[in-house]
N, C-alpha and C positions, 0 to 999 in steps of 0.2 A: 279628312285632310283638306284644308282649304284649297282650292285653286290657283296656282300659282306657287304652290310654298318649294316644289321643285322645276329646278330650271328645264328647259328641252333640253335635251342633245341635240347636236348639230346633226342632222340628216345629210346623206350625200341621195342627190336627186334623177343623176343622168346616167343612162344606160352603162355599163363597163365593156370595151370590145378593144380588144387589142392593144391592152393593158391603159387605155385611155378613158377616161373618162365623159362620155360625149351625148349631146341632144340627142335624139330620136331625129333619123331622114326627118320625117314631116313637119318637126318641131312638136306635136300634138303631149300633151302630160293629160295625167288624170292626177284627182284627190285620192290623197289617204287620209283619211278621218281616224280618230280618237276614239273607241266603241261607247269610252268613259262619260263623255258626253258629245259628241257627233262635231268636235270640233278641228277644224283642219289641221293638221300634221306636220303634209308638204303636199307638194306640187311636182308627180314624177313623173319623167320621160317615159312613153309609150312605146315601146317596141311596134313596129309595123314590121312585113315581111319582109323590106330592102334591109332593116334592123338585124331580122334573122339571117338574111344573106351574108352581110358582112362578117357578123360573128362566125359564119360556120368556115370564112373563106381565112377569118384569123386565126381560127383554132385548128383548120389544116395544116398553114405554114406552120405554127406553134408544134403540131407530133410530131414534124420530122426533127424536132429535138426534143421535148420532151419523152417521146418515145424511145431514142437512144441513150437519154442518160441514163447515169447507170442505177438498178433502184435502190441502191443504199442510199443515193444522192437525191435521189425522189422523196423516200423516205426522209431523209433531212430536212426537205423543205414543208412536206405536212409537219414535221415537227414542230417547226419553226413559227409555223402559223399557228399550232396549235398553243404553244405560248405565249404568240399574242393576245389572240382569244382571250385567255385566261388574264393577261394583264388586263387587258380590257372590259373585263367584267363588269364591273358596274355599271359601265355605261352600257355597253350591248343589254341585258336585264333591263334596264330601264328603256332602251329603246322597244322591246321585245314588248314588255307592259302599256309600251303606249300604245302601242301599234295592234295587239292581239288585244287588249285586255285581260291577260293571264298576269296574276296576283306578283306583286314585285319579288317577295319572298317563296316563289315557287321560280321564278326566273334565276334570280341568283343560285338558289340551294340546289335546284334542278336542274335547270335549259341548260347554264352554261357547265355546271358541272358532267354533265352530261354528254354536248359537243363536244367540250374538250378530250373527254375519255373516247367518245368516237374517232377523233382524228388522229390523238395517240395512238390506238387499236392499231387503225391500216397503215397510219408512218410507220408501223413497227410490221405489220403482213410486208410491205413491199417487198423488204430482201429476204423473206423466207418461204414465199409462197413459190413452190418447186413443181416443175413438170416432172415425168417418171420415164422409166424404163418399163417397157413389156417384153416380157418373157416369147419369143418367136424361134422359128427353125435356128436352126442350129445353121453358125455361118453368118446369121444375120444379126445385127444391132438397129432394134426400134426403140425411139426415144420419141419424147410427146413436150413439145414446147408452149407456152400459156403464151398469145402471144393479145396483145392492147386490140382492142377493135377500133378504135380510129378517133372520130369524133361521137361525142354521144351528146345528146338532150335529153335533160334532167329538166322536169317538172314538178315540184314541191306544190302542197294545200296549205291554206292558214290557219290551221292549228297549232302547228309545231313550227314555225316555219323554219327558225335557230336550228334548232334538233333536226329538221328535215334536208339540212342542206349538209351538216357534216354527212349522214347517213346516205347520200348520194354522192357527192365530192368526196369522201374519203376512199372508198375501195374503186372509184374511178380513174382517182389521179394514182393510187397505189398502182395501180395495174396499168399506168403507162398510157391513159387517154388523156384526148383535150375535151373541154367542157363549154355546151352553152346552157347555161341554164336561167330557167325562167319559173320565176318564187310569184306565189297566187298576188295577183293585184289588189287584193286587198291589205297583205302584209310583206310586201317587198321590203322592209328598210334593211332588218336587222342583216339578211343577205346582201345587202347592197356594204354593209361593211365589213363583212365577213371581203368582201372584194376590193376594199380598198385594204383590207391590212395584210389581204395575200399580196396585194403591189407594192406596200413598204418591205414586206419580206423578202421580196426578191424573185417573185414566181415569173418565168420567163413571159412576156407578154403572149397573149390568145392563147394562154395554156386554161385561163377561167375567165370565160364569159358570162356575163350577168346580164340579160336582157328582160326586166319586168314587162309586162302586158297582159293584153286579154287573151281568152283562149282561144277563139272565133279567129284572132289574125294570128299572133304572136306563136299561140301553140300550135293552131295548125298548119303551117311554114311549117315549125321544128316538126313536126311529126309526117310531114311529108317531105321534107327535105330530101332529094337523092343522095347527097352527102353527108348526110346523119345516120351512121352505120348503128343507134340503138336509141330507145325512146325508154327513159326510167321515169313512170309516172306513181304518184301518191293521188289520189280524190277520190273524187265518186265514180261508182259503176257507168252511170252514164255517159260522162267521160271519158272513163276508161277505154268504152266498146268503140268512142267514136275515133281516139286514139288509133286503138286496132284497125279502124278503114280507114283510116290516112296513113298510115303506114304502108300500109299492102303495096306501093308504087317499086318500092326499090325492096319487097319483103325484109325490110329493117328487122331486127329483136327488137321485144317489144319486152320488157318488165312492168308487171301491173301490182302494186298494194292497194286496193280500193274498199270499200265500204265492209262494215262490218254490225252485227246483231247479236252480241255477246250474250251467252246464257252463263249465270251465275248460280251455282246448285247448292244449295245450304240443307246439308243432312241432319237428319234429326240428333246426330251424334256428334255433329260440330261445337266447338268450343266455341258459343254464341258472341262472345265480346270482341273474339280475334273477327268474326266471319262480319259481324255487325260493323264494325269498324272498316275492316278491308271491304268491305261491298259498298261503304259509305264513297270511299279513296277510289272504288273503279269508276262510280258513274261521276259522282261531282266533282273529281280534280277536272280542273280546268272548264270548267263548267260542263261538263260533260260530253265536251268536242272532243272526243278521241274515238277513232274508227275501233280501236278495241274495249271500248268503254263497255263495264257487264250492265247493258241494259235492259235484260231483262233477268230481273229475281224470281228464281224458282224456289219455294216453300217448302220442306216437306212438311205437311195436313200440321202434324202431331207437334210442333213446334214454332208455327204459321206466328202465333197471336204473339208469343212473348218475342219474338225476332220482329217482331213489326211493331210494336211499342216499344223496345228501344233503336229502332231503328230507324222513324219518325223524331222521333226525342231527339236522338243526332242530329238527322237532318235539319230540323228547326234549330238548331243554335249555330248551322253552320255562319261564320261572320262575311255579309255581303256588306260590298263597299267600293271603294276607289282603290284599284287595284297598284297605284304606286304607296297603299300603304303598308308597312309591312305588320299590321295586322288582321288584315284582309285575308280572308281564306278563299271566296269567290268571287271574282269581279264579271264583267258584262259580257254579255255573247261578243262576237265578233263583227261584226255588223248588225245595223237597221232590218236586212232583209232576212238573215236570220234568227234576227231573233222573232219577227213575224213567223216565221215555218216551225220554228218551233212551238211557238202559243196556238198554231195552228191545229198541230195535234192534242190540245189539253181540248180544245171543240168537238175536234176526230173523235176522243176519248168519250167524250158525256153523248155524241152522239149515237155512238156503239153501246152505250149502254155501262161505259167502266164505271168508277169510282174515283174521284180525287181526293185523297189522301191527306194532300197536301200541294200549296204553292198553287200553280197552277193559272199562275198570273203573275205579272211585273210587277216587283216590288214597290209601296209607296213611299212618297218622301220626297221633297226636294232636289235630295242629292242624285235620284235616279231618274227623274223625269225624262232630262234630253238623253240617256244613256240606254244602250241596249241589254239591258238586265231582265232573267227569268229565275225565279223563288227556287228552290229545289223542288223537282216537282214527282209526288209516287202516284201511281195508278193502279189499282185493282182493276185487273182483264182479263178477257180470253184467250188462249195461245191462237188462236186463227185472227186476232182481235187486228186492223191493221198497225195500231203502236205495240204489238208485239211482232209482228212480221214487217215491219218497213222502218229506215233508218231515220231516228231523230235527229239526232247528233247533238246533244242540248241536256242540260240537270235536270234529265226525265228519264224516272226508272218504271217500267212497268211491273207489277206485281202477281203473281200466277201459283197456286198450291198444286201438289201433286201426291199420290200414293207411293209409290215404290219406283226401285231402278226403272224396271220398264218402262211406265209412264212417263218420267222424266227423261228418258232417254229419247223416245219420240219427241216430246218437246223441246227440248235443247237442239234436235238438231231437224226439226221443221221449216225450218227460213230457208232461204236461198242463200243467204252469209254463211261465211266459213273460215273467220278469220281466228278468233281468239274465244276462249270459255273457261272457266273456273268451276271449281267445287271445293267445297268444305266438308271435312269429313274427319274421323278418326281411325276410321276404320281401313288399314293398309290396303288390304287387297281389294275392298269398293272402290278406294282410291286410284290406283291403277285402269282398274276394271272400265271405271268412266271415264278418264282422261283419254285411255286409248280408242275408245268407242264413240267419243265424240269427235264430230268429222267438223274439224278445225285444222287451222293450218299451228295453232301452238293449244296449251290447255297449262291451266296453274292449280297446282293442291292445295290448300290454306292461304292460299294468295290470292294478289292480282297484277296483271297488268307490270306485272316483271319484263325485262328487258335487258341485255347486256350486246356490247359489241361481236363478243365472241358467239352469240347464240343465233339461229335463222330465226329470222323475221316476214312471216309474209301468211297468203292462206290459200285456201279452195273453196271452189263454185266460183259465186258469184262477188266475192273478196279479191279474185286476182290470182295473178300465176308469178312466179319468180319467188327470190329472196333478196331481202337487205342481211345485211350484217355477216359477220365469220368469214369464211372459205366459201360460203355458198355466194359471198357476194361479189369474193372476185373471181367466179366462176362464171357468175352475170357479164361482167365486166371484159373477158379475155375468149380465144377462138384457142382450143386443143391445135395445133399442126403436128401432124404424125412424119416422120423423119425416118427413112431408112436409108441403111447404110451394108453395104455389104463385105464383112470386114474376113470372106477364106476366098483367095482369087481364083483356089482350086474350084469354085463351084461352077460348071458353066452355063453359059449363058442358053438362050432356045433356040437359038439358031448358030452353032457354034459354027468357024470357016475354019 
């Protein structure tokens, strides 16, 4: 697609606090580049910590009413945005595309179909999500109220970033808190309008905060904040931990989704075409930026050679390009720097002794030079190999045989990651047998990389602790208060007079 043949969208550029649209204290902005070809964007306001201050001072006043409305009326207003959203569509998708480099025609069909069903989700939780009665002595009436935790910071990655802000914003604002959140600086836009069309819809001001920045200032304000009663983080482990010690001041909640090292188990009894194809859709959608992406394929011996000649064959025809075309199936890494760390392990790989497979290098041509683009890339390795035990996050799948359940069951769950894992199989009761035994926070049978609003989201070990989505997430989101009442006047008291 030539350059130029579609127009920008208008980007909105200044921090959002208290329902305004405003510079950064310091004045300071940073670029957002284009992955497509490294070309400028915009020019967005930098969150500093006097930035984080004021949001969290706006989104105090903001609970003492949004906390009171009523949550039908809550629920009304995620509605409400949630049809913007959707009207909005094509433009959000294309801003998404410029900003991540995820394929135009997976923004539309995906991201926003997507958000959208997120936000519907929780506008519809808000007035049904009930606290309970417990059953206690007799005489006595206990009741258990879900009650908003206050202010919370929400930090989003730029993978998803669209997708990652309903998924935080939704079961937050369902359950009665205010928000500052702060979307990775490298893909802030498409949330920066997600916040201007929650202020044409009517969302009361500093009930959403948007303050873009780095992590170094921006994030670690929010996460040490004394008045940030919860810190909802997506990234990496590293992050994660450092999250966790900025928190510890005012012992905040802390929800973590971070890194992930997908084992993808293809049984000798699987229906090749389905597994060949679904294993293709876990690592290379979106170029294979996704913490649950199955990255690494496990083989069994007896079936190794014909799943991997057509599995290659795939690979190679996938269509890389300029991702606002909508025949583009893979467009560029996300940045300059990573797409460096990723070609970084195709070196890691030859020097441990793998196999490339395939790719294994940035694509040639004109049209990808200034652009951060890596080929689909498979490796033949060891499971102790480091690109089988350390996170790419990049269209590189490692490749690994095995004998039977047991052997594969060590391997699948030899990392430190604990987020997501699949298997292919026909066989019912293997199917079970490994989903349950793999220590993962989800597992898919003849799939991948399923997700729904209603279902938990999240994982163990070294993946993070909490959940997104369902009941479990406004469970993140709200404090139990236990309520007793003593409804026989006959009972007395311990010191009667």
């Amino acid at each position: 697609m030539p350059d130029g043949a579609v127009a920008l969208p208008t980007f909105q550029t200044n921090l959002f606090i208290g329902g305004e649209f405003v510079p950064a204290a310091s004045g300071a902005t940073f670029e957002v580049l284009n992955p497509h070809d490294n070309s400028l964007l915009a020019n967005v306001s930098e969150a500093g910590a006097e930035d984080i201050d004021r949001a969290v001072v706006a989104a105090q006043k903001a609970f003492k009413v949004w906390s009171k409305m009523s949550a039908t009326e809550r629920g009304r207003m995620i509605y409400k945005l949630a049809d913007a959203i959707e009207a909005d569509g094509p433009n959000l998708a294309m801003i998404e595309t410029l900003d991540t480099g995820h394929p135009i025609r997976d923004t539309r069909n995906l991201d926003i179909m997507r958000t959208v069903q997120t936000f519907r989700y929780f506008a519809g939780m808000a007035d049904k999500y009930e606290g309970s009665v417990i059953p206690v002595d007799t005489g006595f009436l206990n009741y258990i109220l879900r009650v908003p935790l206050g202010v919370v910071g929400l930090i989003s990655p730029w993978n998803f970033p669209l997708m990652f802000t309903s998924w935080k914003m939704g079961p937050a604002l369902a359950a009665g808190n205010t928000i500052v959140f702060k979307p990775a600086e490298l893909t802030p836009l498409s949330t920066m309008r997600i916040a201007e069309l929650a202020a044409q819809v009517g969302f009361p001001a500093g009930v959403i905060n948007v303050v873009p920045g780095f992590g170094n200032k921006a994030g670690q304000r929010l996460a040490e904040h004394p008045d940030v009663a919860k810190i909802g983080f997506t990234g990496s482990t590293a992050t994660g931990r450092r999250i966790v010690q900025a928190s510890a001041g005012n012992l905040k909640r802390v929800q973590l989704e971070l890194g992930g090292k997908g084992a993808n188990i293809v049984f000798d009894d699987a229906n090749l075409t389905a597994a060949v194809n679904g294993s293709a859709f876990a690592i290379f959608h979106n170029q294979g930026q996704a913490c649950i992406a199955g990255s690494r394929l496990l083989l069994q011996e007896t079936i190794a050679d014909e799943f991997l000649d057509k599995f290659l064959t795939l690979a190679a025809s996938i269509r890389i390009g300029d991702p606002r075309d909508p025949t583009t199936e893979m467009g560029p890494l996300t940045s300059r720097m990573h797409q460096e760390k990723v070609l970084s392990y195709c070196a890691i790989a030859h020097q441990e002794g793998g196999e490339i497979l395939l790719g294994g290098k940035a694509p040639d041509g004109a049209v990808f030079k200034d652009g951060c683009y890596v080929l689909p890339t498979v490796v033949k390795a060891q499971p102790q190999d480091r690109v089988c035990m350390e996170e790419v996050f990049g269209p590189f799948v490692s490749v690994t045989t095995f004998r039977d359940e047991e052997e594969v069951l060590t391997m699948a769950n030899g990392t430190s990651y604990g987020l997501g894992g699949g298997l292919w199989t026909q066989n019912l009761t293997r199917a079970h047998k490994i989903a349950g035994a793999m220590d993962t926070g989800m597992a898919w049978i003849n799939c991948y990389k399923r997700f729904h609003p209603g279902s938990p989201f999240g994982g163990v070990k070294d993946s993070g602790y909490g959940r997104e989505m369902g009941f479990d997430a406004m469970h993140e989101y709200t404090e139990p208060k236990s309520v007793w009442v003593n409804v026989d006047a006959n009972i007395p008291n311990f010191y009667p007079r």
